[in-house]
C-alpha positions in Angstrom: -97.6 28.4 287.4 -100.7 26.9 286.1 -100.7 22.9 284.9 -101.6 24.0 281.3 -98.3 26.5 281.1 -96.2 23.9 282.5 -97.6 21.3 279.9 -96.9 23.8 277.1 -93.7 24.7 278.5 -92.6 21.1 278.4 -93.0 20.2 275.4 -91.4 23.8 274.2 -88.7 22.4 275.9 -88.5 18.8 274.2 -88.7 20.3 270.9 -86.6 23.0 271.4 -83.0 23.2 269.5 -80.3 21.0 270.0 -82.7 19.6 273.7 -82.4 15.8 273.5 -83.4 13.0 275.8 -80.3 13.1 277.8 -80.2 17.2 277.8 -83.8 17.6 278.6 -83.6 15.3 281.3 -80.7 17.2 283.2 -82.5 20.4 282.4 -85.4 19.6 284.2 -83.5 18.5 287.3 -81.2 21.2 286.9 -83.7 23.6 287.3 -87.1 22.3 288.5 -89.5 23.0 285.4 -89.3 23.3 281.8 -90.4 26.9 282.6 -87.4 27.8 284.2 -84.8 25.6 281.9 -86.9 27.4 279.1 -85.5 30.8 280.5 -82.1 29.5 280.6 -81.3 28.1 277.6 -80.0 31.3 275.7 -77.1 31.6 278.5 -76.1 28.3 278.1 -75.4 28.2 275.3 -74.1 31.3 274.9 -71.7 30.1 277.6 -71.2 26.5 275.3 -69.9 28.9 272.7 -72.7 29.5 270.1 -72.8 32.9 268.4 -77.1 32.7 268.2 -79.7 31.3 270.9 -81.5 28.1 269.9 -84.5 27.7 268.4 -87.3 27.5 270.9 -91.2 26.7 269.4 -93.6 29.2 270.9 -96.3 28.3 273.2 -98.2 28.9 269.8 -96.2 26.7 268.3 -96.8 23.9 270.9 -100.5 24.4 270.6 -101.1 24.0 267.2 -98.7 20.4 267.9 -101.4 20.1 270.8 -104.3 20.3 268.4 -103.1 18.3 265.4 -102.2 15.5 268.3 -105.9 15.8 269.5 -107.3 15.9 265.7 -105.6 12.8 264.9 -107.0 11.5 268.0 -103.8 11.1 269.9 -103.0 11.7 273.5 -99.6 13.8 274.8 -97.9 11.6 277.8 -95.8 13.9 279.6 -92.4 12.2 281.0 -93.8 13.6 284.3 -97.2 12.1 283.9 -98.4 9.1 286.4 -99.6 7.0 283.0 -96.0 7.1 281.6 -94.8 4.1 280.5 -93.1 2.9 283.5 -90.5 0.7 282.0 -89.8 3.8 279.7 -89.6 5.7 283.0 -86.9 3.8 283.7 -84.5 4.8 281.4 -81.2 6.7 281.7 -82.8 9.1 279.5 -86.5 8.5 278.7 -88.1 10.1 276.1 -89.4 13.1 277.4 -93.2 12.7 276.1 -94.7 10.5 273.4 -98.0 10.5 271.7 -100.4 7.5 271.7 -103.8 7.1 270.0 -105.9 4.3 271.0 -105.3 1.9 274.8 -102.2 4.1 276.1 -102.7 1.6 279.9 -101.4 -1.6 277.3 -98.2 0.1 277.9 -98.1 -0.8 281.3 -99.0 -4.5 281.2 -96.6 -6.7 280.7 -95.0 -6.5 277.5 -92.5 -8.4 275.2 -90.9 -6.9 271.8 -90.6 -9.0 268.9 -88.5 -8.0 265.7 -87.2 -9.3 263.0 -86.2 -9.3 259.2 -88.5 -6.9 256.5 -87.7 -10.0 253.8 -88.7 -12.7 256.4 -89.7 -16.0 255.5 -92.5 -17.5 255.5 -91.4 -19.9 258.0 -90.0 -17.1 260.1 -93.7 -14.9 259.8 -95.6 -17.9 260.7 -93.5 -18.7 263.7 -93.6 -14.7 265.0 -97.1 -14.9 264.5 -97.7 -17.9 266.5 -95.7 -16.7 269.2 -97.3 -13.6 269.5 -100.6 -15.2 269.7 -99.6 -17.8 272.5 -97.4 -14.8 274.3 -100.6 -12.9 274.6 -102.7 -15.7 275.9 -100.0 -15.9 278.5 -101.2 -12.4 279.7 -98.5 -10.6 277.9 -98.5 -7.2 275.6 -96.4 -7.3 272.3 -94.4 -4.6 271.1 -93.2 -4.2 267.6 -92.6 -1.5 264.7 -95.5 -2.2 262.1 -92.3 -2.9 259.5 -92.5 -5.2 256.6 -91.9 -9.0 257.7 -91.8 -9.9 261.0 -93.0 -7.2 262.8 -96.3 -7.0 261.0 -96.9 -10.8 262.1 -96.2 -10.6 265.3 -98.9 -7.8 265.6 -101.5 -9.8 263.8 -100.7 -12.7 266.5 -101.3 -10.4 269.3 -104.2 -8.3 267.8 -106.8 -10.0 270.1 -104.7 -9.5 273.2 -102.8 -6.6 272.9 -100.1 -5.1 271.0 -98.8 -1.7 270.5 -96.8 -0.6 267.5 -94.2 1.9 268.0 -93.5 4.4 264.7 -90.6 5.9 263.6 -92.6 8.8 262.2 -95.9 11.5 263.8 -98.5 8.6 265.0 -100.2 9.7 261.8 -97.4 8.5 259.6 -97.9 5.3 258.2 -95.0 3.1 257.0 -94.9 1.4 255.2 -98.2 2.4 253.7 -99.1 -1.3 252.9 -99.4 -1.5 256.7 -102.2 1.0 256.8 -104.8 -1.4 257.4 -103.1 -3.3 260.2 -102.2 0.1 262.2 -105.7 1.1 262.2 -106.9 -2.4 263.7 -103.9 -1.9 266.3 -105.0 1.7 267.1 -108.4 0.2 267.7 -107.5 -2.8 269.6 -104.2 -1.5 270.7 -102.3 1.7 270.2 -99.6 3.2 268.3 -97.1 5.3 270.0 -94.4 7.9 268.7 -92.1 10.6 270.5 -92.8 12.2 267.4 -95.0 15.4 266.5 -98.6 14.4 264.3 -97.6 14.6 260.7 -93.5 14.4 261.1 -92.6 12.2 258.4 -89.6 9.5 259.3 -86.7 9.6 258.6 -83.7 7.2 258.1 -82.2 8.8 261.7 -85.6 8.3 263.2 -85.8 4.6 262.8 -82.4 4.0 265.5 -84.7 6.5 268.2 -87.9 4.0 267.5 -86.0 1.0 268.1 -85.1 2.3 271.5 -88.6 2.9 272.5 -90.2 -1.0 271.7 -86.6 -2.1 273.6 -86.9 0.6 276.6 -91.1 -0.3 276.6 -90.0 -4.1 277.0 -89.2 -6.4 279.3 -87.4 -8.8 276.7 -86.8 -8.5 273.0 -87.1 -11.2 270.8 -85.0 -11.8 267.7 -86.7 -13.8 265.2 -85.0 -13.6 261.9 -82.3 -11.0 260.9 -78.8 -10.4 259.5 -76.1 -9.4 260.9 -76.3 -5.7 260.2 -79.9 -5.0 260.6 -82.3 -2.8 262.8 -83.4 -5.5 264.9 -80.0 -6.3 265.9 -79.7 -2.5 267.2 -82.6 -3.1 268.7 -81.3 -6.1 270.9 -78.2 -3.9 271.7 -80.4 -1.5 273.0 -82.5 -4.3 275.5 -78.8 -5.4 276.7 -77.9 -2.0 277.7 -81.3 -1.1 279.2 -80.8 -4.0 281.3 -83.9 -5.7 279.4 -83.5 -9.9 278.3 -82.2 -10.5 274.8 -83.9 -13.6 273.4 -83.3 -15.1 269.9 -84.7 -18.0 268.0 -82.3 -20.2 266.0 -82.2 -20.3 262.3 -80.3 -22.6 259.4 -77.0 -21.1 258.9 -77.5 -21.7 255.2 -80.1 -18.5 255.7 -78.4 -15.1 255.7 -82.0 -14.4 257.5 -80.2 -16.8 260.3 -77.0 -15.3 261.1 -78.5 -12.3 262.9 -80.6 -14.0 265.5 -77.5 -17.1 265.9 -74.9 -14.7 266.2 -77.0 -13.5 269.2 -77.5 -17.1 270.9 -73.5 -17.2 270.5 -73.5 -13.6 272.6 -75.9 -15.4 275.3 -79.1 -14.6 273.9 -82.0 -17.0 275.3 -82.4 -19.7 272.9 -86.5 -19.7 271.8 -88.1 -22.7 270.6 -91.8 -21.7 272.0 -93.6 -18.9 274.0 -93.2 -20.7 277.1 -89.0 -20.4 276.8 -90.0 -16.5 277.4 -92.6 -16.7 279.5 -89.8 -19.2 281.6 -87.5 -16.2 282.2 -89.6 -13.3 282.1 -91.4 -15.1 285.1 -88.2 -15.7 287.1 -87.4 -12.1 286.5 -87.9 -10.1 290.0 -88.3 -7.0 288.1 -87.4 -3.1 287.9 -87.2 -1.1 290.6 -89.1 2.0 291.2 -88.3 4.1 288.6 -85.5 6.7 289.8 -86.5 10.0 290.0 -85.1 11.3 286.7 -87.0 14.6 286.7 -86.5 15.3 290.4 -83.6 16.9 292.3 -80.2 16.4 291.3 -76.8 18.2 292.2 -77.1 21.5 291.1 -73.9 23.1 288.8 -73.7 26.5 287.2 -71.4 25.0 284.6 -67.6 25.8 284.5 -65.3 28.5 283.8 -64.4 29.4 280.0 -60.9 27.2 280.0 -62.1 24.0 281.9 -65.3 24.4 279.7 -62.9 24.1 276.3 -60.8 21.6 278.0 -63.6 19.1 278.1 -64.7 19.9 274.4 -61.5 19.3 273.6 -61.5 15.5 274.8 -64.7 14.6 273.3 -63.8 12.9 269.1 -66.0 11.0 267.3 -66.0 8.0 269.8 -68.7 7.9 272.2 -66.9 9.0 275.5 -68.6 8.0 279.2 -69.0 10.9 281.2 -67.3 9.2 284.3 -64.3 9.0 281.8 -64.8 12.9 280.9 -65.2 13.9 284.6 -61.8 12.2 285.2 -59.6 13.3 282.4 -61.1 17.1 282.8 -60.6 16.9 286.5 -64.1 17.9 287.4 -67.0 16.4 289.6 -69.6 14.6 287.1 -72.3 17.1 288.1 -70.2 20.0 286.9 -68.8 17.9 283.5 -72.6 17.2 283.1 -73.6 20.9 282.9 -70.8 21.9 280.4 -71.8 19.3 278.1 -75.3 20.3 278.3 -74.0 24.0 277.0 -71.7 22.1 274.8 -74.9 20.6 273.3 -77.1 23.5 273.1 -74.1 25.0 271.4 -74.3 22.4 268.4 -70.8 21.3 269.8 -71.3 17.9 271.7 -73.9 15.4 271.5 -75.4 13.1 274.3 -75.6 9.5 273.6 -77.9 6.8 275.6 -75.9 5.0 278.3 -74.1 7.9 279.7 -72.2 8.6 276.3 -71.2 11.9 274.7 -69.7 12.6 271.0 -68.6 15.8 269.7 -70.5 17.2 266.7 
């Protein structure tokens, strides 16, 4: 099979119905190629329990997502690719391609995330921006979501050294559109990135998938200012269970802005006063290792009979499950209670979760 079918067939693949990270992932070391989990899709789930087959773009359909990428002047990054992101690579489930316009080999410098509140303070912007700037003359790449607030400064802090901006929507769709003028100095200094098609508009669902990204293409995250039920706070959640540092920088607790960041320091966050408190443990860190090989060989399972398969829907609920726990209570190895929540999933009956988790739907 030629390199350009594959690529086409991949992306197919990621796009496909009901296919996400954690799905996609299995499927390719289930069966080898997206070629060949292409083919199998309509048995599975048929076998999951859903009466039509999922909706599967046509190679035509991939194209023309080819050719608005390449219009906008963005580059696919295959999952399988040598210049993926390795720390993305890393993953449980890594995105399975993502779109960048502008330096895509920033995402494989070092690299440090730094979030924070859309209503930030002044005080709070001037201190992101400032530790951007001095992070970057330390030889580091900053991450962040081109939001309102803090984001947007710590961008402008690391414009002249790097800094990549990671959107919820296509890496066409600006937001917020105020922003416009800093994305396209970041795309020429830096680069944008999204797992997104070119002109997919986000949405509110989108925004929880972004946040995973500038955690998973992190070594540490950095909380600056946020309350306690914001996005950057999910964001932080996500760096813990990556395995990534969670750093946060103090605030008065008179500052609803504050709580966020301080509730953080009382979970053992790293307390930041200055660049050099991240620098400090990012430098004592010894690092990932090689990235596992999550599209290579795995355990192969041809799924499970009709009644074991409906005994394992029937323990999924609405709280996310492990699939250790799963395996156990449906008396099955976790390869095989991996496969029948794959066809759970491409039924619209199950969903996976990062970290291992499923839910039903």
């Amino acid at each position: 099979m030629t390199e350009g079918r594959e690529r086409i067939d991949w992306l197919r693949l990621a796009r496909a119905e009901s296919v996400g990270a954690a799905t996609f992932a299995f499927l390719i070391r289930r069966y080898g190629s997206a070629s060949d989990a292409l083919a199998a899709l309509p048995e599975l789930a048929r076998r999951g329990g859903r009466d039509r087959p999922p909706k599967i773009p046509t190679a035509d359909d991939a194209g023309r997502e080819i050719a608005a990428g390449e219009a906008a002047g963005a580059r696919l990054i295959l999952g399988s690719a040598a210049e993926f992101p390795r720390l993305l690579s890393v993953l449980e489930s890594p995105p399975p391609l993502i779109w960048v316009t502008g330096d895509a080999a920033l995402l494989n410098r070092r690299t440090v995330a730094i979030v924070g509140a859309r209503a930030a303070s002044s005080a709070g912007r001037r201190f992101a921006r400032t530790l951007a700037a001095d992070l970057g003359a330390a030889g580091f790449a900053v991450i962040s979501g081109l939001a309102r607030g803090i984001d947007a400064a710590a961008h402008e802090g690391a414009l002249e050294t790097g800094t990549a901006a990671v959107l919820a929507g296509g890496v066409d769709d600006i937001y917020p559109p105020e922003n416009a003028d800093l994305a396209a100095a970041i795309r020429a200094k830096g680069c944008l990135v999204s797992e997104r098609p070119p002109g997919y508009s986000a949405r509110a669902a989108d925004f929880p998938r972004r946040n995973r990204i500038i955690s998973g293409l992190s070594l540490g995250v950095v909380v600056v200012e946020a309350e306690l039920r914001s996005g950057s706070l999910i964001t932080a959640r996500l760096a813990g269970e990556q395995g990534r540092d969670v750093f946060a920088v103090p605030g008065s607790p008179l500052d609803p802005r504050a709580r966020g960041a301080n509730d953080l320091l009382r979970q053992g966050a790293v307390l930041v006063e200055e660049a050099e408190d991240v620098r400090r443990v990012l430098d004592s860190n010894l690092g990932f290792a090689e990235p596992p090989p999550v599209y290579g060989d795995d355990e192969i399972s041809e799924g499970l009979g009709a009644g074991t398969l409906e005994r394992l829907a029937s323990l999924l609920s609405s709280t996310p499950t492990s699939l250790n726990d799963l395996a156990r209570d449906a008396r099955v190895s976790a390869a095989s209670a991996a496969a029948a929540l794959v066809e759970l999933a491409l039924a619209g009956r199950a969903e996976f979760l990062p970290g291992g988790m499923a839910v039903r739907r």
